[in-house]
N, C-alpha and C positions, 0 to 999 in steps of 0.2 A: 640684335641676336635673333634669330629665327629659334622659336621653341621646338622643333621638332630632331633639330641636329644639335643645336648649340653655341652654333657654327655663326661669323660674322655678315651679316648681308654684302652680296659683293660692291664694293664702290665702283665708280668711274674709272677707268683705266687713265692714270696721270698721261699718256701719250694721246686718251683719246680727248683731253680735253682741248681747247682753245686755247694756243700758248700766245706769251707778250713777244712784239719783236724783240729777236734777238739783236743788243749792241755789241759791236765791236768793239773791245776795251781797247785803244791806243791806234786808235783810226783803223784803215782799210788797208792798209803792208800790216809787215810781219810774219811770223810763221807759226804755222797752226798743224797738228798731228792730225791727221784725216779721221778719228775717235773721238776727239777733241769733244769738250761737252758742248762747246756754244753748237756742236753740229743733232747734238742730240733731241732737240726740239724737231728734227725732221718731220714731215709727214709720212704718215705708213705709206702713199702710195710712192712714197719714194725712194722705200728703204729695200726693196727689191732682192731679198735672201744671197744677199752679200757682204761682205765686209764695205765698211764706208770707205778704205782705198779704194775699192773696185767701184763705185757706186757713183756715175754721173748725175745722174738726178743728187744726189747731195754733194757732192765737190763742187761741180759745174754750175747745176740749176740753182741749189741753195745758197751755197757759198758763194758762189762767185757771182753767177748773175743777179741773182735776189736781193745781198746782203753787199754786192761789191766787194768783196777782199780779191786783194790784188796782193797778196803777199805767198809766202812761200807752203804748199800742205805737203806732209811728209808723210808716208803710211805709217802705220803700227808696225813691229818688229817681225821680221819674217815671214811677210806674208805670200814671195814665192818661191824660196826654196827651202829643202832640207836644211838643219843642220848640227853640227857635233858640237857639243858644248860639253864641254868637261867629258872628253870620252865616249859621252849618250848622246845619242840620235834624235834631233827635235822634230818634227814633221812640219813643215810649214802650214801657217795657221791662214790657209787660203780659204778663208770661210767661203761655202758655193758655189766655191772654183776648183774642188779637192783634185779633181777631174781632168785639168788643164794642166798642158807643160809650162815649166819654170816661163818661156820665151812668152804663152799664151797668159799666161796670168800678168805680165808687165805691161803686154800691149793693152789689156784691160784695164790697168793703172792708169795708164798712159793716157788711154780713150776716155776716162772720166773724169782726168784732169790735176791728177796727183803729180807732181815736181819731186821728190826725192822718196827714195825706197829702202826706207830704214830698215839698218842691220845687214844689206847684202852688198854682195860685193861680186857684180857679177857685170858689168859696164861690153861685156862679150856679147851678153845676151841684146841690148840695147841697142850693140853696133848692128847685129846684124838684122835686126826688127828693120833697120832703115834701112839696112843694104838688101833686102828683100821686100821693100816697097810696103810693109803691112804698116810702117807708122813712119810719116812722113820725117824729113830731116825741119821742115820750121816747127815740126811741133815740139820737136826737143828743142828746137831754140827758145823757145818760150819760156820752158822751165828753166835753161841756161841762162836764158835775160833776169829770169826772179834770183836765182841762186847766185848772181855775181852784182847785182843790185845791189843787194845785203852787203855782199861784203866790199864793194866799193866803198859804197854810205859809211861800213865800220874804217875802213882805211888799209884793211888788209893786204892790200897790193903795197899801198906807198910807205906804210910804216907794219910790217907785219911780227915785228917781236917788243917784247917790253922790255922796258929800262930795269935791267935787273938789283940795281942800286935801290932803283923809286920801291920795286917790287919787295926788297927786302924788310923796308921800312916800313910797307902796308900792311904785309900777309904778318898777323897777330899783332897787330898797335893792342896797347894797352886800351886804347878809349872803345877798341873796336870791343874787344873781349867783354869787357864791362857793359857794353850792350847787351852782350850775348847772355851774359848772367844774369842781368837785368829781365829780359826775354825771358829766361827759365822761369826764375820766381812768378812771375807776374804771370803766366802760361798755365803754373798750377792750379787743378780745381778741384774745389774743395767739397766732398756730397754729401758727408755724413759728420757730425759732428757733437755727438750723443755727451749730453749734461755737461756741455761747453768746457769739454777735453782741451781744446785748445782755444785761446794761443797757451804753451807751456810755461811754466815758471819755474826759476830756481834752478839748480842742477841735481837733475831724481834720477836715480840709479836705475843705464836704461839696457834694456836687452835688447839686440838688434842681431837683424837677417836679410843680408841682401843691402849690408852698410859698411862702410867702411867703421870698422871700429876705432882709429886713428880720427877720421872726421868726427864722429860721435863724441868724442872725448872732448871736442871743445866748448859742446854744449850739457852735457851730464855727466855721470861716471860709468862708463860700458861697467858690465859683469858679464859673467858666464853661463849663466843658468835665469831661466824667467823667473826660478822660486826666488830668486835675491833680488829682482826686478822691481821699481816702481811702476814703471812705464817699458812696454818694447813698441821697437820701431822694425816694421816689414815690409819691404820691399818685392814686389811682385809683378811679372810678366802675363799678358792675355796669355790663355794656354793655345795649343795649336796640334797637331796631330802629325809625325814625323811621316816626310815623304821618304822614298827612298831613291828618286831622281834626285841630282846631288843639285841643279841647276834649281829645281823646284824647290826642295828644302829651304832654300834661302828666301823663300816668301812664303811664310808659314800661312795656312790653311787649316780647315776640320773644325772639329767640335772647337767651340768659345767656351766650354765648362769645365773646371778642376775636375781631372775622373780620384775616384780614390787610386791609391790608398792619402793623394794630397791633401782631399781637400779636408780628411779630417782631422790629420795632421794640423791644419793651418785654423781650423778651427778650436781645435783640440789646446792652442798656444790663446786664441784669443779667450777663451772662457778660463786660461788659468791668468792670468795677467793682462789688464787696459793696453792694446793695441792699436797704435795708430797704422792704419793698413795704406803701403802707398801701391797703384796697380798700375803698370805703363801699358797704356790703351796705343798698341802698336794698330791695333783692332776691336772693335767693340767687345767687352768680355760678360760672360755668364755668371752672378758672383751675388745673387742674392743671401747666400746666407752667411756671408763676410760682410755686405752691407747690413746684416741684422745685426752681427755679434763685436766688431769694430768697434772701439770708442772714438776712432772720427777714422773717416775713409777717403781717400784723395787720388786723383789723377794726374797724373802725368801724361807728356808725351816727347820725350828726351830732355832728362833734367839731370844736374850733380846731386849729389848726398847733401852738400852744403845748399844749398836753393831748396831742399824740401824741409831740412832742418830749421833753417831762417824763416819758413814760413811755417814751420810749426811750433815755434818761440816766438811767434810773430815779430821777427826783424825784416820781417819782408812780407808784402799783402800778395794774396794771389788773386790775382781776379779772372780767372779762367771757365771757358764755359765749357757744356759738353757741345763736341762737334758733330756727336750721333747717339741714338738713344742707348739706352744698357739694358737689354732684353731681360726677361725674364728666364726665360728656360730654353732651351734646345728644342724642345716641341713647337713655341712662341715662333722662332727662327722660322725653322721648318711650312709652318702656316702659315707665315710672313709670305707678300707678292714681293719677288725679287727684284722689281724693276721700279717699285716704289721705296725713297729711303723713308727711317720714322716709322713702319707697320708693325710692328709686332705687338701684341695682348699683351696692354698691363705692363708697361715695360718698369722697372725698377725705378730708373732715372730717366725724365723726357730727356729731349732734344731740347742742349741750352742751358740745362741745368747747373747750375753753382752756388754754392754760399758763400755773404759774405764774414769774417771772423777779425 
């Protein structure tokens, strides 16, 4: 801390450091999104105020010539045209190319060595890039040799549909399912666990929100009210900040913190009655004073009502860690380097964190 601000001494910029080579997980094919993380160890001087579709020094130089991949890069989504999604107008996310027509920003794909142009549907533009001489016809063969390589090797030409009999009998097998249950329980983590609340015992009269009270019933006796409550069980979403783009809404965004009037609400419930608080970390959430007042606090990250019940009667161990820290505050955020994960002040729960019970 520097005494005169307060303020953290700045670190090393994690891009400016020395990176490990990057492997190729499952050899040198394959198909990689040209954002792809193995690509984000690049050097600055190769990152060139582009998107990395556009970006020869890292498709070409990195990728391909450096590290050998010979498999298929696909851009990120829209990156040269408009387009209407649900009604609204998206603007193509041509980072540094905003400037460039649709045909102009393909040929710069094209030139840095990207093979598919994900989300467009424009094969017009492509034809005529050749029949105007700006991008040669072997260089689309190229990407046509990667893109039907694939799907030879899958067999897609000689057997290109499923046995819908085979398919009947796989999609939801029992043993499959049972996996997947399995997965939940075991996915759960556990952070708080104040005067060893759990595992549960017996069947305590429980009050619950954000449960199915049918499920609950097979482990306590639901009631209606916290005042007749032994125990309640809440169920809880990261908060998020409503867009009004209807495309955007569906990947929630904004503040990580309960605003009121929730969050004294939610509070308001754990100081009347021992609360076992479960929160689905769809995204890291803000939630220090549910982890202070919670008699045990848990994570999820898509699980049934029965999977967080079974591990909090303990018929089922969770052994789940955290996969990102749980900040402390919206200010912490804020003064957090964006392009470092794990920075925020003081965070609540590190990176990793879990109990076991």
């Amino acid at each position: 801390m520097t005494r005169a601000s307060g303020r953290r001494e700045p670190r090393a910029r994690r891009r400016d450091l020395p990176q490990p080579p990057v492997r190729l997980q499952g050899g040198r094919r394959g198909r990689l999104r040209a954002d792809d993380a193995v690509l984000r160890p690049a050097r600055r001087h190769r990152l060139g105020g582009v998107g990395f579709g556009f970006n020869k020094g890292v498709v070409t130089g990195l990728l391909r010539e450096e590290l050998g991949f010979q498999g298929i890069v696909c851009t990120d989504w829209g990156l040269l045209s408009d387009a209407v999604i649900f009604g609204e107008v998206h603007p193509a996310r041509a980072w540094g190319l905003e400037h460039l027509s649709t045909a102009e920003r393909a040929a710069r794909a094209l030139d840095a060595g990207s093979d598919q142009f994900g989300g467009e549907q424009c094969p017009e533009v492509v034809v005529e890039l050749v029949r105007s001489g700006r991008v040669t016809e072997s260089r689309i063969d190229d990407s046509v040799r990667r893109l039907l390589r694939e799907k030879f090797t899958l067999g897609l030409f000689e057997n290109p549909y499923v046995d819908p009999d085979e398919a009947a009998e796989t999609v939801g097998r029992a043993d499959f399912a049972a996996l997947g249950a399995a997965a939940q329980r075991r996915s759960l983590t556990v952070l708080t666990n104040t005067g060893a609340t759990l595992p549960l015992t017996g069947r305590p009269k429980l009050y619950v929100e954000g449960v199915d009270a049918a499920v609950a019933a097979a482990y306590g006796q639901p009631v209606s009210e916290p005042a007749a409550a032994d125990l309640a069980v809440l169920r809880l979403r990261t908060p998020h900040e409503p867009r009004e783009n209807l495309f955007e809404s569906f990947f929630h965004s904004g503040s990580l913190a309960f605003a009121e009037p929730e969050l004294t609400r939610i509070l308001a419930l754990l100081d009347a009655v021992p609360t076992v608080v479960c929160i689905n970390l769809e995204r890291a959430a803000v939630i220090p004073e549910i982890a202070e007042r919670a008699a045990a606090l848990i994570a999820d990250y898509g699980a049934s009502d029965a999977a967080l019940l079974d591990v909090a009667f303990g018929r089922a161990v969770a052994e789940g860690r955290l996969p990102f820290e749980l900040p402390r505050s919206m200010a912490a955020v804020e003064a957090s380097r964006p392009d470092v994960p794990n920075d925020t002040e003081n965070p609540v729960f590190p990176h990793g964190h879990g109990l076991k019970i």
